[in-house]
MMTF fields as JSON, N, C-alpha, C and O atoms, coordinates in Angstrom:
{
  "mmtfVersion": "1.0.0",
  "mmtfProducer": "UNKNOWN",
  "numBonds": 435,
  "numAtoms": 436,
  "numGroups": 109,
  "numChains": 1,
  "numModels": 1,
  "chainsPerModel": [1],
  "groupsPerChain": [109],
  "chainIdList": ["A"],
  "bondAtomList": [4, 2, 8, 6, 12, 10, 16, 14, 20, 18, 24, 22, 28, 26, 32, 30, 36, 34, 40, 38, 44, 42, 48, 46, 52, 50, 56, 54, 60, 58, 64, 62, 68, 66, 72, 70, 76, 74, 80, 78, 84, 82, 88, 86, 92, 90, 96, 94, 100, 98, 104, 102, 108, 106, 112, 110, 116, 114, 120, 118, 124, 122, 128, 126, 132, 130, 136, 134, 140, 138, 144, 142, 148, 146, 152, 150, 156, 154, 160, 158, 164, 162, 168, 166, 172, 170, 176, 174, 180, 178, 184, 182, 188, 186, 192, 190, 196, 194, 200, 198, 204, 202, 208, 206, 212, 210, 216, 214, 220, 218, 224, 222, 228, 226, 232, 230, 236, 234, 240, 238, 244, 242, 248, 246, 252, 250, 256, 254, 260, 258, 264, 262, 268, 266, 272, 270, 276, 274, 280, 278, 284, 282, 288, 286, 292, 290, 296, 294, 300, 298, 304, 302, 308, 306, 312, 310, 316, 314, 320, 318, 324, 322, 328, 326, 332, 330, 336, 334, 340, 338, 344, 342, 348, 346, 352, 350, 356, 354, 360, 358, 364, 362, 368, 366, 372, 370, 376, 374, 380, 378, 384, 382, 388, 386, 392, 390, 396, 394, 400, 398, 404, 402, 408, 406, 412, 410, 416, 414, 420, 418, 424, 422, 428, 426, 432, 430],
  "bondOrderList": [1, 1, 1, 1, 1, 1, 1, 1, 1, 1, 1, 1, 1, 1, 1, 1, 1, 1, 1, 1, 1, 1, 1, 1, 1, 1, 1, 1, 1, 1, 1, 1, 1, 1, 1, 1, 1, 1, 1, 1, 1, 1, 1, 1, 1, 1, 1, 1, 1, 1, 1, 1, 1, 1, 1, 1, 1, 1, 1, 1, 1, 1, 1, 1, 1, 1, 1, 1, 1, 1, 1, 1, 1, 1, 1, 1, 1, 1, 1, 1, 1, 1, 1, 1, 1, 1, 1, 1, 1, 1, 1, 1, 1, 1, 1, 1, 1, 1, 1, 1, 1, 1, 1, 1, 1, 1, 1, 1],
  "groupList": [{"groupName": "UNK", "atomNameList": ["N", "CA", "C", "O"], "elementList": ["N", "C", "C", "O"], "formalChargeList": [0, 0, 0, 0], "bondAtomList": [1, 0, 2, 1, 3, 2], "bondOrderList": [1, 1, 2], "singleLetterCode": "X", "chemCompType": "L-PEPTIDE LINKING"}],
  "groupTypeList": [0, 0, 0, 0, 0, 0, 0, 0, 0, 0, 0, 0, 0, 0, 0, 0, 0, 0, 0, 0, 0, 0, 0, 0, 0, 0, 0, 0, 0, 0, 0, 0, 0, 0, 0, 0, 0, 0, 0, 0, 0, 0, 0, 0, 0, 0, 0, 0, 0, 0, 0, 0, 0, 0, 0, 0, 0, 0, 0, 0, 0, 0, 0, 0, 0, 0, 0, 0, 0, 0, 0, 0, 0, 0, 0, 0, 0, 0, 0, 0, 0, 0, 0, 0, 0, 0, 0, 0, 0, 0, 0, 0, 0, 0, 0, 0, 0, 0, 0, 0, 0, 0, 0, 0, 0, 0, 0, 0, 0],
  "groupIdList": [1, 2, 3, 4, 5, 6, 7, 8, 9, 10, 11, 12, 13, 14, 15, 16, 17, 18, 19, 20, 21, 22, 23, 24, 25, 26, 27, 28, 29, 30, 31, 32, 33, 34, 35, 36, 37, 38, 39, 40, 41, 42, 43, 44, 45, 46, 47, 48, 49, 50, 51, 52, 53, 54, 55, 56, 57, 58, 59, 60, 61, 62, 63, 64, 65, 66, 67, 68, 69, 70, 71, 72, 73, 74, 75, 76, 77, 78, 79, 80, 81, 82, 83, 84, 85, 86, 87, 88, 89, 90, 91, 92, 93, 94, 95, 96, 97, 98, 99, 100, 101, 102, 103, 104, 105, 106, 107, 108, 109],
  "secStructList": [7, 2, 2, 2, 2, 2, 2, 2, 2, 2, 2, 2, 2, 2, 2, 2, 2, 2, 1, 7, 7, 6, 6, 7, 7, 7, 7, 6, 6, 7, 4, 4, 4, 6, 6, 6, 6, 6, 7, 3, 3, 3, 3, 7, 1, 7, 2, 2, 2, 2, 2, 2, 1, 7, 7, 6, 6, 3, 3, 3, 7, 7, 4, 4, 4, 2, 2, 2, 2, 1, 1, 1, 1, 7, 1, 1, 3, 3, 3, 3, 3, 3, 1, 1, 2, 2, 2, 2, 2, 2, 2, 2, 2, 2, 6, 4, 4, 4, 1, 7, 3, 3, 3, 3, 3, 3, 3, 7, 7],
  "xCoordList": [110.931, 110.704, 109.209, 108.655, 108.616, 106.784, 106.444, 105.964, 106.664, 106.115, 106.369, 105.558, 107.694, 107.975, 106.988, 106.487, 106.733, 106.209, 104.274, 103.473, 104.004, 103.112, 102.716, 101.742, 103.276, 103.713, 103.716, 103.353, 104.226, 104.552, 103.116, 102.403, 102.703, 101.065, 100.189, 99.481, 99.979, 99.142, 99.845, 99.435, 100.677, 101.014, 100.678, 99.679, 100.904, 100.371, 99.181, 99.125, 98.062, 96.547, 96.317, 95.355, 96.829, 96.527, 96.859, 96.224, 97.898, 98.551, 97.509, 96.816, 97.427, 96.184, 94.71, 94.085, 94.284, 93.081, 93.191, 92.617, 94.067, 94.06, 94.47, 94.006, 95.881, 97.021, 96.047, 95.289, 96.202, 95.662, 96.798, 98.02, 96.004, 96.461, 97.488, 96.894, 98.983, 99.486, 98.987, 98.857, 98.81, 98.858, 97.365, 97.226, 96.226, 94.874, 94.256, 94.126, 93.732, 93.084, 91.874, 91.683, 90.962, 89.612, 88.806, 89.02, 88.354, 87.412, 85.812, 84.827, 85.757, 84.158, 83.547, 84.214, 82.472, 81.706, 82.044, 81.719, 82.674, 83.283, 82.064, 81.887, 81.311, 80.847, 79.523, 79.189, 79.042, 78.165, 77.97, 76.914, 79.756, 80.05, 80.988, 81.788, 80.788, 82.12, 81.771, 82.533, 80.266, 80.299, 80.678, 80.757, 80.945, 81.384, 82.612, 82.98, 83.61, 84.985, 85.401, 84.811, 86.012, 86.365, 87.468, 88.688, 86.144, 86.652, 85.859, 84.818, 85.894, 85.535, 85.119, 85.974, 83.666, 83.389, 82.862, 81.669, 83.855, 83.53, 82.946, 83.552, 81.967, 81.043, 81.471, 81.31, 82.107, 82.466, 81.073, 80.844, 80.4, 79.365, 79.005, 79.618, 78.122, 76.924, 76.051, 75.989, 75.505, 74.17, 72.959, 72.414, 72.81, 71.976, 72.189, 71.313, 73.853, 74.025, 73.788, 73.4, 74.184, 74.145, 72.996, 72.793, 71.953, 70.811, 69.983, 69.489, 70.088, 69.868, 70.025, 69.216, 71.448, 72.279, 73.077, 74.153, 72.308, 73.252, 74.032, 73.486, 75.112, 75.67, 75.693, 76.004, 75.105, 74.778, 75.693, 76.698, 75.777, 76.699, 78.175, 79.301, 77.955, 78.51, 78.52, 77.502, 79.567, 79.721, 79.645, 80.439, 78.383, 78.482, 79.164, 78.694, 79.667, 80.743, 81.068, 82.27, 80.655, 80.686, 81.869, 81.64, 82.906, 84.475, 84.317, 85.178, 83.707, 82.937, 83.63, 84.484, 82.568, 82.744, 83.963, 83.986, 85.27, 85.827, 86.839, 87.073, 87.104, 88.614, 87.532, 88.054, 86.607, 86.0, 85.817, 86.269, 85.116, 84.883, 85.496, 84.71, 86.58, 87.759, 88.542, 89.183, 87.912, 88.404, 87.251, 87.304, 86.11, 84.823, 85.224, 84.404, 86.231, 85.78, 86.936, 88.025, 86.482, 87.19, 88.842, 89.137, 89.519, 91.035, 90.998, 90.648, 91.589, 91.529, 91.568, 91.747, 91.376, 91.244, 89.66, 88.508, 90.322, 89.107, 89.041, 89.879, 88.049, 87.582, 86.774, 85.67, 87.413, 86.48, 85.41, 85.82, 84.014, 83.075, 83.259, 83.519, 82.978, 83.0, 82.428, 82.329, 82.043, 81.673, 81.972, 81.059, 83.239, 84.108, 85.442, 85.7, 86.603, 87.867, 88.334, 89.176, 87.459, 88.787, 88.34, 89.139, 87.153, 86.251, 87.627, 88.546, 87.122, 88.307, 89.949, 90.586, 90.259, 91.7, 91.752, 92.731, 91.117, 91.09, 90.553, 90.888, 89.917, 89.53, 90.632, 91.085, 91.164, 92.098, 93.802, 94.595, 93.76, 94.931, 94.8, 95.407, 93.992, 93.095, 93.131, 93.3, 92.972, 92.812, 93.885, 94.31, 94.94, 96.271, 96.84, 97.812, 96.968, 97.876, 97.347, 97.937, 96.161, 95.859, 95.976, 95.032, 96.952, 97.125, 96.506, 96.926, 95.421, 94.382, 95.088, 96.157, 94.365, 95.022, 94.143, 93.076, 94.129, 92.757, 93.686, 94.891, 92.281, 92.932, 92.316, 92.818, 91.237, 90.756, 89.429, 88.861, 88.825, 87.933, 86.636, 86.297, 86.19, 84.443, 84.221, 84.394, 83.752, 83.118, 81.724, 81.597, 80.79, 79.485, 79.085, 79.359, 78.047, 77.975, 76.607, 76.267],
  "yCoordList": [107.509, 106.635, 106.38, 106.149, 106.463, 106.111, 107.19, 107.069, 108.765, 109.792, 109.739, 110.16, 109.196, 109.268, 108.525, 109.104, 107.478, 106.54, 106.919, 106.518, 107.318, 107.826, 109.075, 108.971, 109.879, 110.934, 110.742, 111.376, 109.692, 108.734, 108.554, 109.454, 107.657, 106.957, 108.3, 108.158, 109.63, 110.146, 110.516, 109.933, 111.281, 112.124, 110.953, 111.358, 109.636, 108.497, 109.206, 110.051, 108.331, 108.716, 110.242, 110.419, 111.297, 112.608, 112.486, 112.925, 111.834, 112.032, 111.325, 111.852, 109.901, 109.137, 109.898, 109.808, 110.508, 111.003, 112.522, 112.744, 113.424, 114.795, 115.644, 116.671, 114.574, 115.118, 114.852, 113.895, 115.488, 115.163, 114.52, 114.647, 113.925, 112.525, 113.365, 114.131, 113.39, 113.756, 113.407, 112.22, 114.13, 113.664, 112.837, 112.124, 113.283, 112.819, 114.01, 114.674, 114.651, 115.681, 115.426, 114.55, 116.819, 116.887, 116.73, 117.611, 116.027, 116.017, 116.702, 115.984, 117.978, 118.343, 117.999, 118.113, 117.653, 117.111, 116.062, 116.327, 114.757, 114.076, 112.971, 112.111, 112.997, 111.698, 111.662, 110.623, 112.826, 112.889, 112.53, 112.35, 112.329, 111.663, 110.446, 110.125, 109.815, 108.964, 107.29, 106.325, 107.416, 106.064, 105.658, 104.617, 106.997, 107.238, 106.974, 106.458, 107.012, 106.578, 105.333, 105.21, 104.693, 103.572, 103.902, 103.897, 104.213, 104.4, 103.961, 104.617, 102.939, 102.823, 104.143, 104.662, 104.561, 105.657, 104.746, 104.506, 104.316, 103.842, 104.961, 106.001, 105.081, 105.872, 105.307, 104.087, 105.836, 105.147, 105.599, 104.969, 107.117, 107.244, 106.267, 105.22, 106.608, 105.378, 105.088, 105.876, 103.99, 103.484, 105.073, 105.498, 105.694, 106.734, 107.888, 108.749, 108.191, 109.3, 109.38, 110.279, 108.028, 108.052, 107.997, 108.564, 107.103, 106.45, 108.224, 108.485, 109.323, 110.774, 111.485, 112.222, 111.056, 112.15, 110.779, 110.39, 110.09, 109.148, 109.207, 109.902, 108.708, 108.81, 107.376, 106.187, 108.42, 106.873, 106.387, 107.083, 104.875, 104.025, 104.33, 104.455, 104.384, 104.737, 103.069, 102.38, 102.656, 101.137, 101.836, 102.537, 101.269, 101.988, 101.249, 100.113, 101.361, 100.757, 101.305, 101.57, 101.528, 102.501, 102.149, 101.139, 102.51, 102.763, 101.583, 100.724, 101.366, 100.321, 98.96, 98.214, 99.024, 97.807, 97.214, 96.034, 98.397, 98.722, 97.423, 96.379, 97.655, 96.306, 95.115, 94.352, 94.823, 93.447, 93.239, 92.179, 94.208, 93.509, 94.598, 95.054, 95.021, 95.823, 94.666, 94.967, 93.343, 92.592, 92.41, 91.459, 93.176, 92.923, 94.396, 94.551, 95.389, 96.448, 96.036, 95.468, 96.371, 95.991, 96.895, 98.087, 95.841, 96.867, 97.796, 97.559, 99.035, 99.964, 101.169, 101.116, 102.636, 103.466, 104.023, 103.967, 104.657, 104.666, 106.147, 106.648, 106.557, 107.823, 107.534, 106.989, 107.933, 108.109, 109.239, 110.398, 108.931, 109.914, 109.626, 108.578, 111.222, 110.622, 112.051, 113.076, 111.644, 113.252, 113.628, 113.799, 113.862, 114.643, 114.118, 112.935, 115.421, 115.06, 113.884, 113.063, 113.955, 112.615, 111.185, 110.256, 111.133, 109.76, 109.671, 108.871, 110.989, 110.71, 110.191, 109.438, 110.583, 110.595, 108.651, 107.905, 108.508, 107.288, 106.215, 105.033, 106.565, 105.314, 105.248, 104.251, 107.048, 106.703, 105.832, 105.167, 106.187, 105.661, 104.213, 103.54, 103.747, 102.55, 101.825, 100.633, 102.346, 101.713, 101.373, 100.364, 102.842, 102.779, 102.286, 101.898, 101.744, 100.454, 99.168, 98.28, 98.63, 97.168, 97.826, 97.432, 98.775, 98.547, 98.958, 98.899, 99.389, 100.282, 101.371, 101.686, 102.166, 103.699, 104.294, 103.681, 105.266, 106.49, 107.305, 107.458, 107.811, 109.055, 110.21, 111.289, 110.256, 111.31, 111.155, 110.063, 112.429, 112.289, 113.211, 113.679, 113.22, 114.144, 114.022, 112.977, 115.413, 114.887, 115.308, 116.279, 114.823, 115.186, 115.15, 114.081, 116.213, 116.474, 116.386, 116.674],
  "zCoordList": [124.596, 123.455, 123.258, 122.183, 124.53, 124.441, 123.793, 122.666, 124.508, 123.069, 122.298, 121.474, 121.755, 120.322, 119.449, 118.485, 119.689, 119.262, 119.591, 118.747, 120.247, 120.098, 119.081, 118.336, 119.099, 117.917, 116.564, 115.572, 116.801, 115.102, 115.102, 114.659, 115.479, 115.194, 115.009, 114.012, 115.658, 115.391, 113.938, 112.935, 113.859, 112.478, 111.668, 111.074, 111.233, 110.997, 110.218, 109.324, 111.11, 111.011, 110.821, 110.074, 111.209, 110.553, 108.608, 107.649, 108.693, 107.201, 106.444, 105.574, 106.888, 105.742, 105.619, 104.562, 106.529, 106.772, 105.845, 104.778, 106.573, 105.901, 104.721, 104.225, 104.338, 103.779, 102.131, 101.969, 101.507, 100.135, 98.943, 98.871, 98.233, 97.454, 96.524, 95.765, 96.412, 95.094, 93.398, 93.098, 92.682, 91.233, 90.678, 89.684, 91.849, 91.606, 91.341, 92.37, 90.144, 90.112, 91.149, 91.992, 90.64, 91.132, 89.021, 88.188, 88.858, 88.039, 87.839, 87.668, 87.886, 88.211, 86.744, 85.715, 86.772, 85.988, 85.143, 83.986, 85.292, 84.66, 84.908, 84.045, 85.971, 86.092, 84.694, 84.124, 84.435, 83.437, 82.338, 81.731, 81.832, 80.734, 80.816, 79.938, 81.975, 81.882, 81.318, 81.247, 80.956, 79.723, 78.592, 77.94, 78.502, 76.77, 76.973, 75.917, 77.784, 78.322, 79.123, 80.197, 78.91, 79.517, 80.765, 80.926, 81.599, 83.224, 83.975, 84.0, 84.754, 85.986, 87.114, 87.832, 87.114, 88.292, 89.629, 89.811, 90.459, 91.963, 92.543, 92.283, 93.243, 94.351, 95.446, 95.418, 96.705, 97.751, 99.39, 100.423, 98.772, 99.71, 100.666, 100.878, 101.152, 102.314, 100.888, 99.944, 100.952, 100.231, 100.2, 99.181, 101.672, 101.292, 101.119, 101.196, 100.752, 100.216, 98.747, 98.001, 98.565, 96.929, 96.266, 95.193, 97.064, 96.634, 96.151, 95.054, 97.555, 97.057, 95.767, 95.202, 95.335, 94.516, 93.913, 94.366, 92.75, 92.109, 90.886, 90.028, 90.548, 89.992, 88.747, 88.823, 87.486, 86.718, 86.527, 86.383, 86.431, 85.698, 86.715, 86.233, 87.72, 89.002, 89.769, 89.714, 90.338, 90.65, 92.464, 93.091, 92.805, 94.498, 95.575, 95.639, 96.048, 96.91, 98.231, 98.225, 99.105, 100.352, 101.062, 101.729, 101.185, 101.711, 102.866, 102.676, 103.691, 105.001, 104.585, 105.066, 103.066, 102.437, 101.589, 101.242, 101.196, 100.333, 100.846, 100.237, 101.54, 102.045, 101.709, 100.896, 101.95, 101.622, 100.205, 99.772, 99.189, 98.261, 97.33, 96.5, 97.325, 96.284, 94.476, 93.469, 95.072, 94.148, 93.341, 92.561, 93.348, 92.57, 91.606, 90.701, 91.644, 90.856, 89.295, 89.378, 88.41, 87.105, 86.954, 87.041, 86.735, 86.865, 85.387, 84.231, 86.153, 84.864, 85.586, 86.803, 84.807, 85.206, 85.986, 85.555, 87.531, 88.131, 88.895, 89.645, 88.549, 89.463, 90.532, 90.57, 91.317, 92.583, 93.212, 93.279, 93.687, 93.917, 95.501, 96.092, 96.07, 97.616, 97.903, 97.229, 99.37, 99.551, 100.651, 101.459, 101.012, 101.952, 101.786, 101.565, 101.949, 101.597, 102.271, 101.906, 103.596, 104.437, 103.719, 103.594, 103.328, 102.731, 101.201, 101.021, 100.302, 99.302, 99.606, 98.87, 100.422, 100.406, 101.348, 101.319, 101.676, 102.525, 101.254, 101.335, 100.374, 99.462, 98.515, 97.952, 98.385, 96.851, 97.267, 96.6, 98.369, 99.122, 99.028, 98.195, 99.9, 99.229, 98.566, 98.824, 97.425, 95.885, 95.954, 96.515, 94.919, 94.892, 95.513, 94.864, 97.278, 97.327, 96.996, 97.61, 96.008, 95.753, 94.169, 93.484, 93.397, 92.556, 91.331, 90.176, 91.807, 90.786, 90.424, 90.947, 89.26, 88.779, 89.246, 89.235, 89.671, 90.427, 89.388, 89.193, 88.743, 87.539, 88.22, 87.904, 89.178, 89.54, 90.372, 90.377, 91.212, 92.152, 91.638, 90.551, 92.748, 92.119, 93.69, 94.317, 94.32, 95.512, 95.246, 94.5, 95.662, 95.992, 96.836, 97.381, 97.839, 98.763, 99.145, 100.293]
}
């Protein structure tokens, strides 16, 4: 029963981390125009990934911080920027259980 249960917990944490998000595209080049659209673009990077390679009109929010201040981002449709799959799939998961719409991602690297 202890392996079992151990077993469980990893496939667990493999699934949130690896498994990719159903029904969230990939958006490439969306962030370029996404003022002209009423979407929310969350950046979940570090402060100095983004600060590198920013994303205008991009609400920066580093995943760290995301459980603390997730009630500061405007409800609506939201794309997420991140730059590695496990960072994406861990914020959009994220979101989507406090209820947000994630229409789609962008990674930047």
């Amino acid at each position: 029963m202890f392996i079992f249960t151990i077993i469980v917990v990893i496939m667990f944490y493999l699934y949130q981390r690896h498994f990719p998000v159903w029904q969230v595209p990939s958006l490439e080049d969306f962030c370029h125009n996404a003022s002209e659209k009423n979407v929310v673009v969350v950046d979940v990077r570090d402060y100095q990934d983004a600060s590198h390679k920013p994303v205008q009109g991009a609400y920066n929010l580093p995943y760290a911080y995301l459980k603390r201040h997730h009630n500061q981002i405007a409800k609506g449709e939201i794309v997420v920027v991140a730059s590695d799959p496990v960072l994406k799939n861990l914020s959009i998961r994220f979101l989507k259980g406090h209820g947000f719409k994630v229409i789609g991602y962008q990674l930047i690297k």
